[in-house]
C-alpha positions as CSV (number, residue, x, y, z in Angstrom):
1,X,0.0,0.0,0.0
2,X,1.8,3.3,-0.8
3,X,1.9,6.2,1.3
4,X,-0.2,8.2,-0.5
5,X,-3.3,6.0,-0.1
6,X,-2.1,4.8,3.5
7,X,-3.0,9.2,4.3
8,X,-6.3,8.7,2.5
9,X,-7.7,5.9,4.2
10,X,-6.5,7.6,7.5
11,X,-7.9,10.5,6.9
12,X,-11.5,8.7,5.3
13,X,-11.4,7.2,8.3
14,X,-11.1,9.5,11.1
15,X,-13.2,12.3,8.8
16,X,-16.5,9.8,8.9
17,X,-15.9,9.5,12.6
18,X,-17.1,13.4,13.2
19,X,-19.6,15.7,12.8
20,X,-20.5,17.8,9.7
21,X,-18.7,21.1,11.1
22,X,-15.8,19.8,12.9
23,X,-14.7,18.4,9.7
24,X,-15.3,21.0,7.5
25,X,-13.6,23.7,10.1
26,X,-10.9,21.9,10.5
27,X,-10.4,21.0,6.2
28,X,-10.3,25.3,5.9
29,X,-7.9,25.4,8.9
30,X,-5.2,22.9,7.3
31,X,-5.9,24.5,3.8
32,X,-5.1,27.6,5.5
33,X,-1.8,26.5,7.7
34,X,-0.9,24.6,4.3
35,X,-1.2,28.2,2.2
36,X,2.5,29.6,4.1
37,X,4.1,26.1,3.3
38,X,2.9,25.0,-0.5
39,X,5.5,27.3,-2.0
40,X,5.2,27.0,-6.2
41,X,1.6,26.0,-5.4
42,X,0.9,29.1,-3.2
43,X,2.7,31.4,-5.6
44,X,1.0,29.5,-8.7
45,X,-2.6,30.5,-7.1
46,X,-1.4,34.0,-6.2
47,X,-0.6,34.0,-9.7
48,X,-4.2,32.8,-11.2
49,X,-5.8,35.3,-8.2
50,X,-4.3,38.6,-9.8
51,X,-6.1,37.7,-13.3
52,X,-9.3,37.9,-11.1
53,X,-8.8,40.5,-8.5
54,X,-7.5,44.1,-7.9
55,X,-5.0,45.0,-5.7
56,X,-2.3,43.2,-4.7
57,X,-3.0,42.5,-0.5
58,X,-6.5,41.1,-1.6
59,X,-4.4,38.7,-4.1
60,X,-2.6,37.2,-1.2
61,X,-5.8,36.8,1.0
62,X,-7.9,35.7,-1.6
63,X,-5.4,33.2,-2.4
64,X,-4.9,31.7,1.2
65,X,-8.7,31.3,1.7
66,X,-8.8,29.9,-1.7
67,X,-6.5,27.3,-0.2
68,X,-8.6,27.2,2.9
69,X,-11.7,25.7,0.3
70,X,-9.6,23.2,-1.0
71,X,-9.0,22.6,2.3
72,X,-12.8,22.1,2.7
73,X,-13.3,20.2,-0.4
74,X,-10.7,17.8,0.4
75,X,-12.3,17.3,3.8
76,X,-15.9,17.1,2.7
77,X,-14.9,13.9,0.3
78,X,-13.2,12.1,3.5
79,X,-16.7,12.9,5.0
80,X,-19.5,11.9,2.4
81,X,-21.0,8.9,2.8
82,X,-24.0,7.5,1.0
83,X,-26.4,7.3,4.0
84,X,-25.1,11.3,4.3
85,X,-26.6,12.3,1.0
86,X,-30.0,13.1,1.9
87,X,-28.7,15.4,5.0
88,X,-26.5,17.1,2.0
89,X,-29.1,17.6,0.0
90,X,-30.9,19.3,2.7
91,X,-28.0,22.2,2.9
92,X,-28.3,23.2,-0.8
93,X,-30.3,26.0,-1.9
94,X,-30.1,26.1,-5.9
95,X,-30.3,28.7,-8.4
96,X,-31.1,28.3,-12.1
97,X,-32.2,24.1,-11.5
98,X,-35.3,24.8,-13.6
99,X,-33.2,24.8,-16.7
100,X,-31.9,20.9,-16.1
101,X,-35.7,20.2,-15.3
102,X,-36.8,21.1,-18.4
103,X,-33.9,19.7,-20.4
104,X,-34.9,16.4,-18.5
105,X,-38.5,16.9,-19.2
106,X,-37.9,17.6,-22.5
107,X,-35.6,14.2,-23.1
108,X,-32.5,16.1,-23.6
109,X,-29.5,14.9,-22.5
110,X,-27.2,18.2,-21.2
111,X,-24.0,19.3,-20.6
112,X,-22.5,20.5,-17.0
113,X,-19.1,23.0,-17.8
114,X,-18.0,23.7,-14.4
115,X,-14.7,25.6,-13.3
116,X,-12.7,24.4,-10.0
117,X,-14.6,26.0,-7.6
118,X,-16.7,25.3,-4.4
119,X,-17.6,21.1,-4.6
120,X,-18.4,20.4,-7.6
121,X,-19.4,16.7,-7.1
122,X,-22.4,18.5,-5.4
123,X,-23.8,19.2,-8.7
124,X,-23.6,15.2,-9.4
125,X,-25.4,14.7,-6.1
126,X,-28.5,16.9,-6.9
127,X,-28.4,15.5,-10.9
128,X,-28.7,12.1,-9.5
129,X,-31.8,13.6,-7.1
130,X,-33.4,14.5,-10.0
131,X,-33.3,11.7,-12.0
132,X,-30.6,11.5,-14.5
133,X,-27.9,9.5,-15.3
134,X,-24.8,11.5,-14.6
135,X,-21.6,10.9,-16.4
136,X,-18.3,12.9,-15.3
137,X,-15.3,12.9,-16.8
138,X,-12.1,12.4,-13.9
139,X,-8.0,13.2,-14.7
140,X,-6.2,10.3,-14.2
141,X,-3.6,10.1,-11.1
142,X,-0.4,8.3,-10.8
143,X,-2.0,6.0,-8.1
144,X,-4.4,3.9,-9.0
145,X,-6.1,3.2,-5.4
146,X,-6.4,6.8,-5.0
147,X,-8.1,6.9,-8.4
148,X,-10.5,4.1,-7.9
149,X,-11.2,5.9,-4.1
150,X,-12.8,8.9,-6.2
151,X,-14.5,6.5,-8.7
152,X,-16.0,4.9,-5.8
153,X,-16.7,8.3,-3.9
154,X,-18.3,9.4,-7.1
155,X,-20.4,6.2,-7.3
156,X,-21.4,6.3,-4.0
157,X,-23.4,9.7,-4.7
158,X,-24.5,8.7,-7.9
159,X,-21.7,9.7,-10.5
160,X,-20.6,7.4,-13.2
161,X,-16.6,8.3,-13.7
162,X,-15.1,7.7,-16.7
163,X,-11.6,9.0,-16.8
164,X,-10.3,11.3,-18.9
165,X,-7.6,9.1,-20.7
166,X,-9.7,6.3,-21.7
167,X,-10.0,5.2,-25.1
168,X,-12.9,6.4,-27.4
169,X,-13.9,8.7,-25.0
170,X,-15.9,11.3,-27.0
171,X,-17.9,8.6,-28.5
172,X,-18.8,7.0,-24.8
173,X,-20.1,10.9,-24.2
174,X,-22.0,11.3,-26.8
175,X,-23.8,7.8,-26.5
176,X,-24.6,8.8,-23.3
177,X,-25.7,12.7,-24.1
178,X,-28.1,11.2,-26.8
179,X,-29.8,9.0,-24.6
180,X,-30.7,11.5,-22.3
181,X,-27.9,11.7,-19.7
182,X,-26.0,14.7,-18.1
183,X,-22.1,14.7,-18.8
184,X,-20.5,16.6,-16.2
185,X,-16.9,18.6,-17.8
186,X,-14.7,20.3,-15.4
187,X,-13.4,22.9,-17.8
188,X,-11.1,25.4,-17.0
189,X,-8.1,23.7,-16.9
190,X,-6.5,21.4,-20.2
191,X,-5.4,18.1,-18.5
192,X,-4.6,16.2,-21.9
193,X,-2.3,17.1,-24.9
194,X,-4.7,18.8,-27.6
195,X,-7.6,21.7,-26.7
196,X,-7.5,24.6,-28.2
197,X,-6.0,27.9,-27.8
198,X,-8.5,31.0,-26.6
199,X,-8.5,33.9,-24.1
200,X,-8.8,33.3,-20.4
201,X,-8.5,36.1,-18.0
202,X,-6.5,38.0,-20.5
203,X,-4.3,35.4,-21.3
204,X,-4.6,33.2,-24.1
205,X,-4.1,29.4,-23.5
206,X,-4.9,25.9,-24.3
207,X,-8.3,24.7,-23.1
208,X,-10.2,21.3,-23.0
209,X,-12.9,21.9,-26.1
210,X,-14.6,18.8,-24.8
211,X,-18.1,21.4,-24.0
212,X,-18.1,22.6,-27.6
213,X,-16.9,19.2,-29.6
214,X,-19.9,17.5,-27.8
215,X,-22.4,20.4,-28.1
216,X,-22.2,20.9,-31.7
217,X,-22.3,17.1,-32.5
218,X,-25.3,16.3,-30.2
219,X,-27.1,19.6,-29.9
220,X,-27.7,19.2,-26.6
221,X,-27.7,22.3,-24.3
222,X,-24.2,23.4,-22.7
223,X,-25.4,24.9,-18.9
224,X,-22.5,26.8,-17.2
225,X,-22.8,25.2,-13.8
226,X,-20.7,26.0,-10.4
227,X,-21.2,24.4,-7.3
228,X,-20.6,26.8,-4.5
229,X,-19.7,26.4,-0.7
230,X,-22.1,28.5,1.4
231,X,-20.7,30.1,4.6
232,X,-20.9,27.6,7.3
233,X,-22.6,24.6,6.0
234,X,-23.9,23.6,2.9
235,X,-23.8,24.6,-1.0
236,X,-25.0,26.7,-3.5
237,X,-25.8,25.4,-6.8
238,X,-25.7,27.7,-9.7
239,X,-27.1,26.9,-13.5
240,X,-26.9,29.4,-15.7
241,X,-28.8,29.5,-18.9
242,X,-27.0,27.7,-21.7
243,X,-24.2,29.2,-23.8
244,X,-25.2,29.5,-27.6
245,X,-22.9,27.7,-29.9
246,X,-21.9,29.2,-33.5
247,X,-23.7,27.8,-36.6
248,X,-21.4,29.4,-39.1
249,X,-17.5,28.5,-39.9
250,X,-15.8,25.7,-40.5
251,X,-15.8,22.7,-37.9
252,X,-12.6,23.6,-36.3
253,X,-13.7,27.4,-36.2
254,X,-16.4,26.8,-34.4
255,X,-15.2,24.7,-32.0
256,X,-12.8,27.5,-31.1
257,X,-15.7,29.8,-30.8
258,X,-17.6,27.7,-29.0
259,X,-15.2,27.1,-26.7
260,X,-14.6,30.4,-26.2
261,X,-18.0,31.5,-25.3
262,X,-17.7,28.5,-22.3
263,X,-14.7,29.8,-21.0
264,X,-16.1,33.2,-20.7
265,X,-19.1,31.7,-18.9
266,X,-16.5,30.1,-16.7
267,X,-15.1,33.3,-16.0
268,X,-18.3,35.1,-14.5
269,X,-18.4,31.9,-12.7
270,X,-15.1,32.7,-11.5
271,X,-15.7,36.2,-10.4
272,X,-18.6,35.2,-8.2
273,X,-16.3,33.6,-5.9
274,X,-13.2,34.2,-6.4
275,X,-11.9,32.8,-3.3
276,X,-13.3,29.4,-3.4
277,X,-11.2,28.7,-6.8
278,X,-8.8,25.8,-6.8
279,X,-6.3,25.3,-9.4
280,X,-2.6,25.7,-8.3
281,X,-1.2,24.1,-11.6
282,X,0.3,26.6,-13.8
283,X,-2.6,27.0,-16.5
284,X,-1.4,29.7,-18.6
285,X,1.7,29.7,-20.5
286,X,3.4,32.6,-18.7
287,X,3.2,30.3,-15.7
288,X,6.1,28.5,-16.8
289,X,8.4,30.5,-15.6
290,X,7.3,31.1,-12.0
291,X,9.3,29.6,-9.5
């Protein structure tokens, strides 16, 4: 057993011991005492915060509590457990839901493009309480165990994983989009060689154009969707009406534009809350040479 999944299963463990708040407080305390000692990674995020934000002493504090919600999310997945998804449900108010009711209604299957930001596996959990089938596309880890922990975590609240190096992929998506499921894309960050190259916070940069390449074939409706941590307990869901996708151009044209258009929906997203944003990966190609 290495290391790495030796800390999960510790922590899993001791995290479904106590209550709700106890965990939670102490996932933003860590994510906070981490902040001073995750060097690259704390100057990475500092980084990404100063596309977003103003002046430079709210960069720094946006970024450490920033660090405190990954704290949380990290803490809230030790936590969940299936017999713990209707009290979770309970602590989510929602905004914009009517839009994947009437896609369901309707026999649509949809399209969730959601940034890192909040708990997004939340917006898996109230998908599945409505009824659909809910695919999500996972990065791959070097571990295996710690990957099939989040496949089963994911399962466990009604997410199907599929991950995001497996074969055939975009025809496994689209199967599923045409039958009427939901296919959940974390979007604002390119895990896999490809994507293509648009403007993001000023900056242009590779993206995943997973959103677009499935919306054009299929049709189906793109939502914007962010998944937000409340103060204290609980989550906000946020759907926001679907982005348009060009009809004119060339294939590859409007794949660009379509992606585009979702990464500036991610972007207002974004603003909403900046400090509950997550990715301390360099994402832009300037980031290369921060050290």
């Amino acid at each position: 057993m290495s290391l790495s999944y030796a800390a999960y299963r510790t922590g899993i463990g001791l995290a479904g011991l106590l209550p709700e708040g106890v965990v939670r407080r102490a996932g933003e305390r860590l994510g906070r005492a981490a902040f001073d000692r995750a060097g690259r990674r704390r100057r990475m995020l500092i980084r990404h915060m100063s596309r977003v934000l103003g002046s430079e002493r709210e960069v720094e504090e946006a970024a450490r509590e920033a660090f405190a919600a990954y704290g949380r999310y990290w803490a809230e997945s030790f936590w969940v457990r299936p017999r713990r998804v209707p009290e979770i449900l309970r602590h989510i108010t929602t905004e914009g839901v009517e839009r994947v009711e009437a896609a369901r209604d309707a026999g649509s299957g949809m399209i969730y493009a959601l940034p890192h930001i909040g708990n997004w596996e939340v917006a898996g959990t109230v998908a599945h309480d409505l009824g659909l089938e809910l695919l999500a596309v996972a990065e791959s880890l070097p571990d295996s165990k710690i990957v099939q922990w989040f496949v089963d975590l994911r399962k466990s609240l009604g997410i199907d994983v599929v991950l995001a190096d497996q074969p055939g992929i975009i025809g496994v998506l689209n199967k599923a989009l045409m039958r009427g499921a939901a296919v959940a894309l974390v979007m604002d960050r390119n895990v896999r060689s490809g994507g293509v190259e648009v403007e993001f916070f000023g900056e242009r940069t590779s993206m995943p154009a997973g959103a677009a390449v499935l919306g054009l074939r299929t049709g189906v409706p793109v939502f914007p969707v962010a998944a937000y941590f409340r103060a204290g307990r609980g989550h906000h869901l946020v759907v926001e009406a679907p982005v348009e996708m060009p009809t004119e151009g060339t294939r590859e044209a409007r794949v660009v534009e379509g992606t585009q258009r979702v990464t500036r929906a991610l972007e207002k997203l974004i603003e909403r809350a900046p400090k509950q944003w997550h990715i301390v990966q360099p994402n832009w190609p300037s980031d290369r040479g921060c050290r």
